[in-house]
C-alpha atoms as an extended CHARMM CRD file, in Angstrom:
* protein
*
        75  EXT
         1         1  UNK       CA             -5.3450000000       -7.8130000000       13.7280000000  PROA      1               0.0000000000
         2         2  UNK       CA             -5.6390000000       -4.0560000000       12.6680000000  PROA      2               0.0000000000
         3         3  UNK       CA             -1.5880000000       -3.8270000000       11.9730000000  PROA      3               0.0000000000
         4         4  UNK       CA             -2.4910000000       -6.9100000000       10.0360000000  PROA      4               0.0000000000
         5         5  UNK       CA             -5.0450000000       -5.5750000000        7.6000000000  PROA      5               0.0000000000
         6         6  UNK       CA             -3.2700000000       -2.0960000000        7.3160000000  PROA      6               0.0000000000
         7         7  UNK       CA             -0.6540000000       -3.9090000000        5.8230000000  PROA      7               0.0000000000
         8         8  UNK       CA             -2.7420000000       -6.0440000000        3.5430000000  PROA      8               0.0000000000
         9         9  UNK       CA             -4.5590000000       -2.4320000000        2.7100000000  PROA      9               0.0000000000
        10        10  UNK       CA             -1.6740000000       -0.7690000000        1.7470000000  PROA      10              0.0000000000
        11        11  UNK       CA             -0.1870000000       -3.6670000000       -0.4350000000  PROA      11              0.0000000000
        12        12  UNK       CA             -3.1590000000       -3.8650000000       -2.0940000000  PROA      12              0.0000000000
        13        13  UNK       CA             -3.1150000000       -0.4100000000       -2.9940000000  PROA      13              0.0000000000
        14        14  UNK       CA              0.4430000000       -0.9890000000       -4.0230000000  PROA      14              0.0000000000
        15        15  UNK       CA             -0.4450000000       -3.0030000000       -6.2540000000  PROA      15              0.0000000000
        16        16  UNK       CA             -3.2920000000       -0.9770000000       -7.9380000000  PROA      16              0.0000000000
        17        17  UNK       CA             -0.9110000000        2.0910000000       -8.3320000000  PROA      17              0.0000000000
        18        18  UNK       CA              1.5740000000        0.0710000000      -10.0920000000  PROA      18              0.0000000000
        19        19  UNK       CA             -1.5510000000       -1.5210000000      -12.3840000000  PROA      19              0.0000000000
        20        20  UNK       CA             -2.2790000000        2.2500000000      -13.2270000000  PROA      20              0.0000000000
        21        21  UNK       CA              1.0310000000        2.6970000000      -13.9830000000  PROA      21              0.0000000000
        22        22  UNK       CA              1.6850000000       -0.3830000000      -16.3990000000  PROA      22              0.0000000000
        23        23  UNK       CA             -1.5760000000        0.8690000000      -17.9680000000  PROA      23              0.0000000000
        24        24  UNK       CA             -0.3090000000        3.8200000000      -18.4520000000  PROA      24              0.0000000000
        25        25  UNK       CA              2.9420000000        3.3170000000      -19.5760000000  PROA      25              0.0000000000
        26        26  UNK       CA              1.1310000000        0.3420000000      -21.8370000000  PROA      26              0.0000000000
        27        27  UNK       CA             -0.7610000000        3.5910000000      -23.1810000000  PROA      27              0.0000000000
        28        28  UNK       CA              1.5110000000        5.3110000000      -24.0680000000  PROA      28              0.0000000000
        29        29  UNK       CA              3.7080000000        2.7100000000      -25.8670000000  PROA      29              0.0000000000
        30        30  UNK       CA              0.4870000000        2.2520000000      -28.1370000000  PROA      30              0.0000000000
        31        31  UNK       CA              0.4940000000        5.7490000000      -29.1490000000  PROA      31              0.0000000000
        32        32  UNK       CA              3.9210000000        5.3030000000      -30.0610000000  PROA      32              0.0000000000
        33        33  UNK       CA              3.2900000000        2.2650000000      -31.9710000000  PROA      33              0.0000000000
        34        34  UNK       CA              1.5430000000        4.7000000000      -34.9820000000  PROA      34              0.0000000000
        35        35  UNK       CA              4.4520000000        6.4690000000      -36.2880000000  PROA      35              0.0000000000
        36        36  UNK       CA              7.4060000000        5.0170000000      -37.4570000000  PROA      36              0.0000000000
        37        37  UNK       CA              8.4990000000        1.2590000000      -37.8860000000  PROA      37              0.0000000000
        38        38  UNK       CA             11.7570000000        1.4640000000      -35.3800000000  PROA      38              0.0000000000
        39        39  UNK       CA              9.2880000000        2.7000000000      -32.9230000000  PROA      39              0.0000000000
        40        40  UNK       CA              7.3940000000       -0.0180000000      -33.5970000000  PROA      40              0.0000000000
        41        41  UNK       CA             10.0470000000       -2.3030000000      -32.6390000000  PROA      41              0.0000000000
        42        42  UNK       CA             11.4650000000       -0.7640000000      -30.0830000000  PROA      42              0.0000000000
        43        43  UNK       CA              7.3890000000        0.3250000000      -28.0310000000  PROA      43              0.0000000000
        44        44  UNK       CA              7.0060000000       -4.2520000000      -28.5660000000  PROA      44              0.0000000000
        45        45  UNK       CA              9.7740000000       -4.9540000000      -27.0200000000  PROA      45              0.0000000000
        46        46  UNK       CA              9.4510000000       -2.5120000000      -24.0740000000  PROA      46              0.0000000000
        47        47  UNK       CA              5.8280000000       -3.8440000000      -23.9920000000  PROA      47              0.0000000000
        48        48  UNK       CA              7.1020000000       -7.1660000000      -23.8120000000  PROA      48              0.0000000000
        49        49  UNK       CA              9.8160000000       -6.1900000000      -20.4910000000  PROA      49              0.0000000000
        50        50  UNK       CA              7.2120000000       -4.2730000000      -19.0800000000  PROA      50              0.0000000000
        51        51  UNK       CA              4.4460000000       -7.1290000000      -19.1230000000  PROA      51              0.0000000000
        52        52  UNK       CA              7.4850000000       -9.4210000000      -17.1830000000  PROA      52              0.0000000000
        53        53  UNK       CA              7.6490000000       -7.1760000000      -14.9740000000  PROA      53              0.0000000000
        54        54  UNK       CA              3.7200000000       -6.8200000000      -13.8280000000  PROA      54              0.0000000000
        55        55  UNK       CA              4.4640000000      -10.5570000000      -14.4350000000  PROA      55              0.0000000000
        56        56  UNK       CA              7.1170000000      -10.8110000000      -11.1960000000  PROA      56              0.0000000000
        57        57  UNK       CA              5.5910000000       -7.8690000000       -9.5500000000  PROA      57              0.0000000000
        58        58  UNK       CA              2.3730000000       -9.8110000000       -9.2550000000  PROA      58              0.0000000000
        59        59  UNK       CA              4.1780000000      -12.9970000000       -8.1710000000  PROA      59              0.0000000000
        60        60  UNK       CA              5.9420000000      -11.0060000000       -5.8490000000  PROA      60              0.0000000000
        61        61  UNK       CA              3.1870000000       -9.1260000000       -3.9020000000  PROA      61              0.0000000000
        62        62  UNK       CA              0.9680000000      -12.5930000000       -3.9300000000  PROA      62              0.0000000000
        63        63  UNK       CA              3.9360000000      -14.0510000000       -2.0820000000  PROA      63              0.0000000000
        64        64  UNK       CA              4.1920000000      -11.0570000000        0.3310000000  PROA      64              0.0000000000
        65        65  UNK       CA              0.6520000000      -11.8150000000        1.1660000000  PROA      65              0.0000000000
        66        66  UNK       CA              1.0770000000      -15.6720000000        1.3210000000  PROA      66              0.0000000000
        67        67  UNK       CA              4.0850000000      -15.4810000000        4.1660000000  PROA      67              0.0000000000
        68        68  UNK       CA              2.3570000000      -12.5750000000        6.3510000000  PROA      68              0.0000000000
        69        69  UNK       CA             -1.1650000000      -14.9830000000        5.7920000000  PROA      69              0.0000000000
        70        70  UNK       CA              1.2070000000      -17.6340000000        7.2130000000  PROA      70              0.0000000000
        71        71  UNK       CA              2.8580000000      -15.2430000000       10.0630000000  PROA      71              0.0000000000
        72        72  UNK       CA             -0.3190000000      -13.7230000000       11.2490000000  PROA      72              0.0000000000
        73        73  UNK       CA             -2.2500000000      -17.6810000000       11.4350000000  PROA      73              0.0000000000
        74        74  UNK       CA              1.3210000000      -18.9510000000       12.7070000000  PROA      74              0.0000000000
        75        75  UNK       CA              0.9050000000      -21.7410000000        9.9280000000  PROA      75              0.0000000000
């Protein structure tokens, strides 16, 4: 039970460092966005990848949690 929820723990503080991260990164792009027009374009669309990727990292780390749910209550 213990291995169990230090492994939830740490995925769940996974997932808040990479959150920080994006935010970060999603900070950064914004200050970008004020000087020139090609920046513009280019801080969007690197918006845009890194939102997908929170996207699937999300979906991924929910599904970590799902199967070791399932392994621990041998579902």
């Amino acid at each position: 039970m213990l291995d169990f929820v230090k492994q939830i723990r740490r995925k769940i503080n996974g997932f808040i460092f990479h959150l920080i991260i994006s935010g970060v990164i999603a900070l950064l792009l914004g200050i970008m966005i004020v000087w020139t027009d090609f920046l513009l374009r280019l801080v969007v669309g690197l918006f845009v990848i890194v939102i997908a990727y929170s996207f699937f990292y999300g979906a991924y780390k929910i599904w970590w949690l799902k199967k070791e749910i399932e392994k621990y209550l041998k579902v």
